[in-house]
N, C-alpha and C positions, 0 to 999 in steps of 0.2 A: 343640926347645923345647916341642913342642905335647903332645908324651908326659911330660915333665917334668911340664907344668902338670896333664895328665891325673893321674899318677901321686901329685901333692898334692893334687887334689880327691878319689881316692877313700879315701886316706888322711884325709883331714877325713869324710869320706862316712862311713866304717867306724868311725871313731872316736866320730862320736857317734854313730852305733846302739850302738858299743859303751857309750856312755855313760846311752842310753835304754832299753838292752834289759840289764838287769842281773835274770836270768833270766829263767824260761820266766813268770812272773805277767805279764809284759809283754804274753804274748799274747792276756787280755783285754782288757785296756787297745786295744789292734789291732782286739781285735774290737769292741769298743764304739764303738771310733772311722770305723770302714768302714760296720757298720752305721748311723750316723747321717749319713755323707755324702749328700750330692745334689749334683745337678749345677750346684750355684751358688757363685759363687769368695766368700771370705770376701769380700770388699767388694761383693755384691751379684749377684743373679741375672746371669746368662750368656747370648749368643746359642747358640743352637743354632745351628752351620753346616750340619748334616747329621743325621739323620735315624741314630736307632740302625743300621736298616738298614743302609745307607749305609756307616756307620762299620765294621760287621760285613763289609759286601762288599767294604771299598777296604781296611780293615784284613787282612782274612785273605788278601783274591789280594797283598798286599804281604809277608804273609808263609809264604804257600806260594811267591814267588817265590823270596825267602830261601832257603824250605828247601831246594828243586831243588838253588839253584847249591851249597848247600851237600854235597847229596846227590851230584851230579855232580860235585866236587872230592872223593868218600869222604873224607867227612867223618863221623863215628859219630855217633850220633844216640840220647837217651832211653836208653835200657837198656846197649845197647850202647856208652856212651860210658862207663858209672861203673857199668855193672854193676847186675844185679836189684835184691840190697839197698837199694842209693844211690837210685837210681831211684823205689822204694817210698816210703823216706824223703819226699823230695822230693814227689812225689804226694799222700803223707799232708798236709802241711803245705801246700803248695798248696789242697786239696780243704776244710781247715778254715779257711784266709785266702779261698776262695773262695763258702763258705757265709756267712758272716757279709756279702756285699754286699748294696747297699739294690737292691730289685725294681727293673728285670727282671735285673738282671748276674747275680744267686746263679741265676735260673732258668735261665739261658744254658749252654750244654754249651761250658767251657772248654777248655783244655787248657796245659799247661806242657812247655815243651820245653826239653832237657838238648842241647847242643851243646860236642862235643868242641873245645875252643877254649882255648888258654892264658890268654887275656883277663881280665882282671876287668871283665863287665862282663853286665849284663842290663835287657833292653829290651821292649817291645811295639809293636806294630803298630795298637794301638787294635782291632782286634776281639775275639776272644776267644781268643786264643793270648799268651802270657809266652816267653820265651825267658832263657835264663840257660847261661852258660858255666861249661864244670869250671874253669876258671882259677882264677872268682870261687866257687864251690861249695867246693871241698875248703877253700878258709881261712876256713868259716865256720859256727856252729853252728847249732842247729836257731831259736833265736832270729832270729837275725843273719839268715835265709833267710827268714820268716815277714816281719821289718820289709823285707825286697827285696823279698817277691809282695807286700805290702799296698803300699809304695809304688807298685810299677808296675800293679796295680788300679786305683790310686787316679788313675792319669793317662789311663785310660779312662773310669774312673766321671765324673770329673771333664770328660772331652772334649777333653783335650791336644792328642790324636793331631789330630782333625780341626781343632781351630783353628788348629793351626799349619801344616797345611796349605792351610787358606783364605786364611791371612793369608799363607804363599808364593805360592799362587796370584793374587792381588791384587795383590802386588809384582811377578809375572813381566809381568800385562798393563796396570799401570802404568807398567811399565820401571825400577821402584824399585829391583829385585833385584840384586844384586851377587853 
């Protein structure tokens, strides 16, 4: 049931990028839009739970964990998973949704990572790494790839990662958590 349910949210998911991103002009609009972000939710400034730092340290050892296990199941990685060409692609478009972020994120040394994975699906860690699987890559143009890095930007820029892990952790020593 749970991959069903998956399976029609990313089809709603795709469908309206496809509905938003009706060519490549979209990509100013992307960048107009990143660059004016900050880290305050449309209904009003935000706690900071953590500290860029912070978010940099707990995000990237959460996602060099990632990589290991992935690395350690050979699993192909970056170039090797879609090949130099794909890879550059991806980079490119990465590297220009990642210049247009509001200071310090564009000053930050990024990186996007291509993981052999059938999946549709791409994610971040909250520090300075993207992840994105061939699953999701191959059914999608260079638009459609730009609105996935600007989204998942946007859920660092914004401070996603770490709130929802202070408000897990708040639940676990509440005893809330389920």
């Amino acid at each position: 049931m749970e991959s069903i349910f998956r399976s029609i949210l990313l089809v709603a998911f795709l469908g309206a990028a496809v509905l938003n991103l009706s060519g490549c002009e979209t990509m100013s609009t992307i960048d107009e839009g990143l660059a004016k972000t900050t880290r305050n939710s449309p209904s009003g400034p935000r706690f900071d739970f953590e500290s860029r730092k912070q978010e940099i340290d707990n995000g990237n050892k959460n996602l060099e964990q990632f990589l290991n296990k992935e690395r350690s199941q050979g699993v192909k990685l970056n170039a090797e998973a879609v090949g130099v060409p794909e890879y550059n692609r991806v980079r490119k478009i990465f590297d220009r949704v990642h210049s247009v972020l509001p200071s310090p994120y564009s000053q930050e040394k990024w990186q996007v990572w291509v993981v052999d994975n059938p999946a549709w699906n791409a994610f971040t860690t909250g520090g300075t790494g993207i992840v994105i699987y061939t699953g999701l890559l191959k059914d999608i143009n260079d638009c459609e790839l730009a609105y996935i890095l600007g989204h998942e930007s946007a859920h660092v820029v914004l401070g996603h990662i770490s709130k929802d892990t202070t408000y897990q952790s708040i639940a676990l020593i509440s005893g809330k958590y389920h």
